[in-house]
N, C-alpha and C positions, 0 to 999 in steps of 0.2 A: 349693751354695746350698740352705739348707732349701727346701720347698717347704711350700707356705701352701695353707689352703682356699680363696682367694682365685682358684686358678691353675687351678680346677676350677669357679667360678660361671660361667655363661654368658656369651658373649661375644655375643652378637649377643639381642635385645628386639625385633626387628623382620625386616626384611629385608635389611639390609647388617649386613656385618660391625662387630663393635666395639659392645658394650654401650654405650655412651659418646655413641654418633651417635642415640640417642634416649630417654635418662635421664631422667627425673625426679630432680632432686638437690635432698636440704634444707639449707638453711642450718641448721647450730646455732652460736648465741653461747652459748660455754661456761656463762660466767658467768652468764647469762640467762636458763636452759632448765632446770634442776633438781639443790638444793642436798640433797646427801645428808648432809649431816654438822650440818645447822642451823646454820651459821656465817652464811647470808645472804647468801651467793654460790655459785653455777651448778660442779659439780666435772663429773668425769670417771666418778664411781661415778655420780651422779643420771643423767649420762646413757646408761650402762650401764642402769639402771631402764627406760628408758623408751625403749628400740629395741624392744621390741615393737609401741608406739603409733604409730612412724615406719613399723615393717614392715606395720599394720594402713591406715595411711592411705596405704599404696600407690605409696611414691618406692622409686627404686631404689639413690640412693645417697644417703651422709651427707657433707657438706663442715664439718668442724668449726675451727671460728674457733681463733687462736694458745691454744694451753695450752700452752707452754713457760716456762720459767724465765724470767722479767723483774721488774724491777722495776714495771712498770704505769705507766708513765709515760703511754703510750698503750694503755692497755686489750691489752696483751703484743703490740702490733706490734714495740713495744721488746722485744728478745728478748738476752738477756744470755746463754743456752747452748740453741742448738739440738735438742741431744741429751740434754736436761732437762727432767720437769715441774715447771711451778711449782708450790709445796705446795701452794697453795691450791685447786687443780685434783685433786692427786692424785700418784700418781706414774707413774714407767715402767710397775709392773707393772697399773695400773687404763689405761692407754693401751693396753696389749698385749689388757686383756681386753675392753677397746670394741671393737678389732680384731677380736678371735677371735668375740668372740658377736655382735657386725654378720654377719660371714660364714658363721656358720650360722644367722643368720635370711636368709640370702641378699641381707643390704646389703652394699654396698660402700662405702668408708671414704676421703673424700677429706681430705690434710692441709694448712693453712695453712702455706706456706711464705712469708718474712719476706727478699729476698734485697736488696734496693735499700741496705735498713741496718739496723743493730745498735744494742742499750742502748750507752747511754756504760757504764754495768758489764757489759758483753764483755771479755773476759778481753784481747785482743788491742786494746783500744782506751786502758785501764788502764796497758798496758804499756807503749802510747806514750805516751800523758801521763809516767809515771816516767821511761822515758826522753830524754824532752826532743828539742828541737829536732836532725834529724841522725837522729833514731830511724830503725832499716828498716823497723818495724812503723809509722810512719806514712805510708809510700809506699803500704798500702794501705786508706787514707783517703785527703782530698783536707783534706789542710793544706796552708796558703800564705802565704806573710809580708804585711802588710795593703800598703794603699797608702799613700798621702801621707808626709809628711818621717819621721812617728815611729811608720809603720804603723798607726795609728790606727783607720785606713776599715777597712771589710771589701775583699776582695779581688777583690769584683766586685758587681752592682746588684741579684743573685738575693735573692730573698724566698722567707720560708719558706711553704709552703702553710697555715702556723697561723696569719701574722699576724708581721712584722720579716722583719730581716733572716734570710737563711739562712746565717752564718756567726755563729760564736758563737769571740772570743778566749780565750786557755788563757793561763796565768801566764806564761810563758816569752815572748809576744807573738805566736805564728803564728795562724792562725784557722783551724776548720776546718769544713767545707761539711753541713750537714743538711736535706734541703729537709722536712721536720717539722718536731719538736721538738727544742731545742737536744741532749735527750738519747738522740736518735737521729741518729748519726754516719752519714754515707753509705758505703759501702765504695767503692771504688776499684775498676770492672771491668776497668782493665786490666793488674792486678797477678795474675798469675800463681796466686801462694798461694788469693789471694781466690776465682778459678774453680776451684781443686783442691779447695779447703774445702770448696764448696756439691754439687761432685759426689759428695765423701763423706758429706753431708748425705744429700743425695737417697738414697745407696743404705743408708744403715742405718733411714732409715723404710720403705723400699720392702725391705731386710729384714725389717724386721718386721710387716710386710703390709699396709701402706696400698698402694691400690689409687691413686694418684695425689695430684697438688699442686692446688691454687688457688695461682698465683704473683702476692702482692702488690706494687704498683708494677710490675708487668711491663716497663713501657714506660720505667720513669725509669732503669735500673743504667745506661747509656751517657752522657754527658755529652759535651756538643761540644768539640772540641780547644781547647785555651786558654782553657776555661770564658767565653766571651765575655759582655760584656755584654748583657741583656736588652734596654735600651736605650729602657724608656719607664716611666712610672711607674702601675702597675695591678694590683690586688689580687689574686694568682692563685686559681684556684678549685680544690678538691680533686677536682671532679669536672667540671671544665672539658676543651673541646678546644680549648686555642690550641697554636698552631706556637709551643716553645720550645726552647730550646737544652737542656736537658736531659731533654728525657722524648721517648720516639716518633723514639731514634736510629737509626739504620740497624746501627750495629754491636752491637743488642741480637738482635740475629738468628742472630748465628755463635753466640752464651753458647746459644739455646735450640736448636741443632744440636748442640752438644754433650751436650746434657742428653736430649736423643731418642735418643740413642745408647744412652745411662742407663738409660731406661725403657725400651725395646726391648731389653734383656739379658734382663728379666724377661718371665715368663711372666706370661697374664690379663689383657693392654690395661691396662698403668700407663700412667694419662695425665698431660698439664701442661693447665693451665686455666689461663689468662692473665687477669689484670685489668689490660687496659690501658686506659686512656683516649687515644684519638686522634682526629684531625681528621677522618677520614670511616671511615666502613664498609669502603673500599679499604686502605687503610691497617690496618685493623686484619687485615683477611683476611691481609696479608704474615706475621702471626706464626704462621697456621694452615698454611704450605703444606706438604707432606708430608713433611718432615723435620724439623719442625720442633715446634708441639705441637697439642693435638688439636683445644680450645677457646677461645674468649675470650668473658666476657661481652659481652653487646649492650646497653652505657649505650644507645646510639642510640633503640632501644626503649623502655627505660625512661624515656628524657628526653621523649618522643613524648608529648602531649597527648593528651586525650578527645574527639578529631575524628575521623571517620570517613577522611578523605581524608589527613590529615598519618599516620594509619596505616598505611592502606594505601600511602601514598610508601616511610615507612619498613620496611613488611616486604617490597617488592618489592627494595628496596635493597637488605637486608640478605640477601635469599634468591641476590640477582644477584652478590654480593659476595664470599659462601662459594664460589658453582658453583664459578667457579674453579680454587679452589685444593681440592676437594673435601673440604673442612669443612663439619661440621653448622651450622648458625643457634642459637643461645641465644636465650632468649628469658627476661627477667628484668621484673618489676615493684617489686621490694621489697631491700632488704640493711642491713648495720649502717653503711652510710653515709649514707644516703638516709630523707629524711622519710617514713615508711611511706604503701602509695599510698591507703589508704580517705581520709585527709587529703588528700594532693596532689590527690584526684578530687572533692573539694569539701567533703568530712567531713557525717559526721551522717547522714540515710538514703539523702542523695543517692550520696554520696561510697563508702557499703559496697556500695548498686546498682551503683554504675559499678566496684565493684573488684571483684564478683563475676562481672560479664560479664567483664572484663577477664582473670579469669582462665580464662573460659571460652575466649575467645579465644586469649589463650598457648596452654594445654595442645591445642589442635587444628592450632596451626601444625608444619610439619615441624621436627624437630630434637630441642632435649634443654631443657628446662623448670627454672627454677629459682626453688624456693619457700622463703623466709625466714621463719624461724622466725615460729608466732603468723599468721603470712599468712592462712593457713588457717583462723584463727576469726576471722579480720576484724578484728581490733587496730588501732586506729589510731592515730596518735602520742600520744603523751602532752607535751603544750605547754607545763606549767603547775608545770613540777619549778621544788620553791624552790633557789635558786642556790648555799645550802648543801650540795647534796647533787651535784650537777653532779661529772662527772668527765673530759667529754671537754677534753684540750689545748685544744683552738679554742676554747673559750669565756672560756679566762683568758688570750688572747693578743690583747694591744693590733693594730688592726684585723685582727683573725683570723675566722673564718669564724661563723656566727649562733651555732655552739653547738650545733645542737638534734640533734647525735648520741645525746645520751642517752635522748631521746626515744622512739628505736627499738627504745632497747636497754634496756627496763625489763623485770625478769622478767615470762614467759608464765602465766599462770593455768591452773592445772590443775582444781582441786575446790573447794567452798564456799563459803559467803558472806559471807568476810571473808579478808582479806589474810594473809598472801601468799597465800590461793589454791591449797594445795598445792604452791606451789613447794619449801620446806621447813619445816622445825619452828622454825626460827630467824629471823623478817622478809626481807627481799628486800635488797639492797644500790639500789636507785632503789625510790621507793615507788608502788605499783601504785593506778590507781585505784578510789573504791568500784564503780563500774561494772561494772568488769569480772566481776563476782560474773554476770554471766548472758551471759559470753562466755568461760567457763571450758571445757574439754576435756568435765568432768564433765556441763556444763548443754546442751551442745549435742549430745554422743552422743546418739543415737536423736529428736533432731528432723531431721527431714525438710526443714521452712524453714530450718535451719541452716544457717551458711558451713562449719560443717566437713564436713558430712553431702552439702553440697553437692562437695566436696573430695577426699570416699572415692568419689561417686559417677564423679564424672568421673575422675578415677585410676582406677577399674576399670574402666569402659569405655575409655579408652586402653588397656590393657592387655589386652584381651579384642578391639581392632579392629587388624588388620595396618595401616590405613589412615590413622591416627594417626601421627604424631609420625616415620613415613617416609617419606623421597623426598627431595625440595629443593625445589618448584613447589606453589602451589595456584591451580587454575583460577578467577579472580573472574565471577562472577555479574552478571548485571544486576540492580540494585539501586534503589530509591527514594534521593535527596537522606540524608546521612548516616548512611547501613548500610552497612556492610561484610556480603556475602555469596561465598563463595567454597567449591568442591566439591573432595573428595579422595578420589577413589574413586565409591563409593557413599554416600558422610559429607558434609553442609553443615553450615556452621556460618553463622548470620545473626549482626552484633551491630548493632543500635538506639543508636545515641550520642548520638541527643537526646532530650532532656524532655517529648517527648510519643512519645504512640504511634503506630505508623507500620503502613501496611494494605501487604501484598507477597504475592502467590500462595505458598502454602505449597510448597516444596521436597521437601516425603517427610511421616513420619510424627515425631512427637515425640520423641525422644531424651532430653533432661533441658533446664532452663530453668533461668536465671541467677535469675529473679526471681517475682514472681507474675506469670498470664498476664492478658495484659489482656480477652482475652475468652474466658471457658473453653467456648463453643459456636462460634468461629470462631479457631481457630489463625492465620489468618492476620492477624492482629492481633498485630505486635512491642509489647510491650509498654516505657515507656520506657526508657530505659539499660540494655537486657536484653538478652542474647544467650542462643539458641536453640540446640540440636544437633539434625541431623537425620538418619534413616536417607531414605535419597534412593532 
């Protein structure tokens, strides 16, 4: 087995073993992040370009959204050959060299893996469609002959998470199961091929030195025996926890025992990073236990409002959740599914206040942090894309979800002031607004009131304090009505979650400030929706 530079970066950022148990990871949306070729979409050379700027602002790994070969149906969740880039991206060997020069700036390189389903152009799904009804290549999909006198119905009540039915008929009469878009087929986990396939997935990127997976739909590859009916009539959510017969099975746990096998061959802590959505914190800890894989985002978190007490519920939860099964806590505010949080926190001055305490908060809880592209300069959705240019599924699927994934995903600003903004030489594929001309990378280096300045700062001090981002517990404080204050070491962090300012004995000496201070002759003055760092 070659051995990669990957299998010589450090393995431990803290005090427990495992780079991984308190990372800083970024999100990059390929297509989003920087177009080298001026076509007006995000490759795999722009973002070759610009790992220096990732390694300057201080995460430690990279998680890069689908660049594989699809047709785009869904922004390359639909992935038609997993051991392909799609041109538009780049190819194998600009993939190889993301790899290589991430890990001699000392990143490490996380891959979107796509396992739940495949393009309808996957070679294996093509196959079955030719050949028809009886095929062996459709046993590992979930075709099924319809119901009623002439097969008509679909095969059972499931709805697609886009909006319709989740079964879509083939010329021949059988129908077959996609809970997306019609042109994303489910695969079949309990076909044999299908589990052999994906472990030879895993190990020829994990040859070529990704340093671990984000596993999309984590929770959905199991399906309840006899695909039962749903049994009520209700618009599922893509980022919902209901108890359903297909997502959050118990039998998706032996696929990711197998798959730790996988990654535990290889040298350098190759991890799996679960995106699952499920019904509580407990449940989601089942997929971390130590055979199993390393992480799972914490929707929990992210769904958690700008309350003082509904937060602190949910990080006691989530900390109480990991001990267990001795998994780190995640800790996420932002992604390319989710309405970016400076809008969710009320948008406008209030909304970038409450997203920059916010993130002061994340980054000092225990565990491993995860910041989405643009998070970092305060970006906030973009609401107002004409419906011409729209590209996510859900917005052209009769009662399908609001749409406003594209909102998130409109290229990041880099330089000047006019669009695109240094993204590239050729416009953007979503159009950026004029705005953002003074929340560019270039306009907020070396300000000091900056979110991004604010962003390098706290990233370095993480990194420079044992006392960050390690452990599983944080000691809560006595606190005034809607602050969260709580000690780690010698480190407090206070956060302020109401609109006015709040008077609390100061805890130690200054550290850094989410916002301006409200009283620069009396620190102990939280200023509002601000959060503090303190040497205690």
């Amino acid at each position: 087995m070659t051995q990669h530079l990957a299998d010589a970066l450090p393995t431990t950022t803290g005090t427990r073993p495992g780079w991984w148990r308190e990372a800083v990871i970024y999100q990059v949306y390929p297509r989003s992040f920087a177009d080298s070729n001026g076509d007006g979409m995000g490759d795999l050379e722009g973002i070759r370009s610009r790992l220096p700027y990732l390694k300057e602002l201080g995460v430690d790994a990279v998680w890069l959204s689908p660049f594989y070969a699809s047709p785009q149906a869904d922004a390359g969740y639909d992935v038609a050959d997993y051991r392909a880039i799609d041109p538009m991206f780049g190819t194998l060997h600009d993939a190889d060299a993301v790899i290589r020069e991430a890990h001699e700036l000392g990143l490490r390189i996380i891959v979107d893996l796509v396992p739940n389903h495949c393009s309808d152009q996957h070679e294996w799904f093509k196959q079955a469609l030719r050949e028809g009804t009886g095929s062996p290549l459709r046993e590992r999909f979930h075709f099924r002959p319809g119901r009623g006198a002439d097969g008509s119905e679909p095969p059972n009540d499931w709805e697609s998470i886009f909006g319709g039915p989740a079964w879509t008929r083939v010329a021949d009469g059988e129908w077959y199961l996609h809970l997306f878009a019609p042109e994303q087929p489910d695969f079949n986990w309990e076909h044999p091929a299908v589990q052999d396939e994906f472990r030879s997935i895993l190990r020829f990127w994990l040859d070529l030195g990704a340093d671990g997976f984000r596993i999309d739909v984590a929770h959905g590859l199991v399906k309840a025996p006899g695909l039962p009916d749903l049994g009520r009539d209700e618009q599922l959510k893509l980022l919902g926890n209901q108890v359903l017969p297909f997502f959050d099975q118990d039998g998706v746990h032996e696929i990711y025992r197998s798959w730790r096998t996988v990654l535990d061959e290889y040298a350098g802590d190759r991890i799996g990073v679960a995106e699952a959505w499920t019904p509580s914190a407990d449940r989601t800890a089942l997929y971390l236990r130590p055979d199993e894989l390393h992480q799972a985002f914490n929707f929990h978190y992210l769904n958690t409002g700008w309350d003082a007490a509904a937060l602190r519920g949910t990080i006691d939860d989530s900390l109480d959740a990991m001990r267990p099964v001795g998994a780190p806590t995640t800790w996420v505010l932002s992604n390319h599914d989710v309405v970016r949080h400076v809008t969710r926190y009320g948008g406008g001055a209030q909304g970038l206040a409450r997203a920059r305490a916010a993130a002061l908060l994340m980054l000092a809880l225990p565990g491993s942090a995860y910041v989405y592209q643009g998070e970092e300069l305060g970006l906030p959705e973009v609401t107002d894309l004409p419906d011409e240019v729209r590209q996510d599924p859900s917005f052209f699927k009769e009662n399908g979800q609001e749409g406003l994934r594209d909102g998130c995903r409109v290229p990041i600003p880099w330089s000047g002031d006019q669009a695109p903004y240094g993204f590239g030489d050729g416009g953007s594929w979503l159009p950026q607004p004029a705005e953002w001309a003074g929340l560019s990378v270039a306009a907020q280096t070396g300000d000091p009131a900056s979110t991004l300045e604010l962003y390098r700062a706290a990233l370095r001090i993480r990194r420079e304090r044992a006392d960050l981002g390690a452990g599983d517990a944080v000691e809560w404080l006595e606190a005034p009505e809607g602050v969260l204050a709580f000690r780690r070491g010698d480190f407090v962090c206070t956060v302020n979650t109401t609109g006015e300012p709040v008077r609390m004995a100061p805890p130690g000496t200054v550290l850094l400030v989410s916002g301006d201070v409200a009283d620069q002759a009396d620190p102990g003055v939280l200023g509002a929706d601000t959060a503090v760092w303190w040497q205690g």
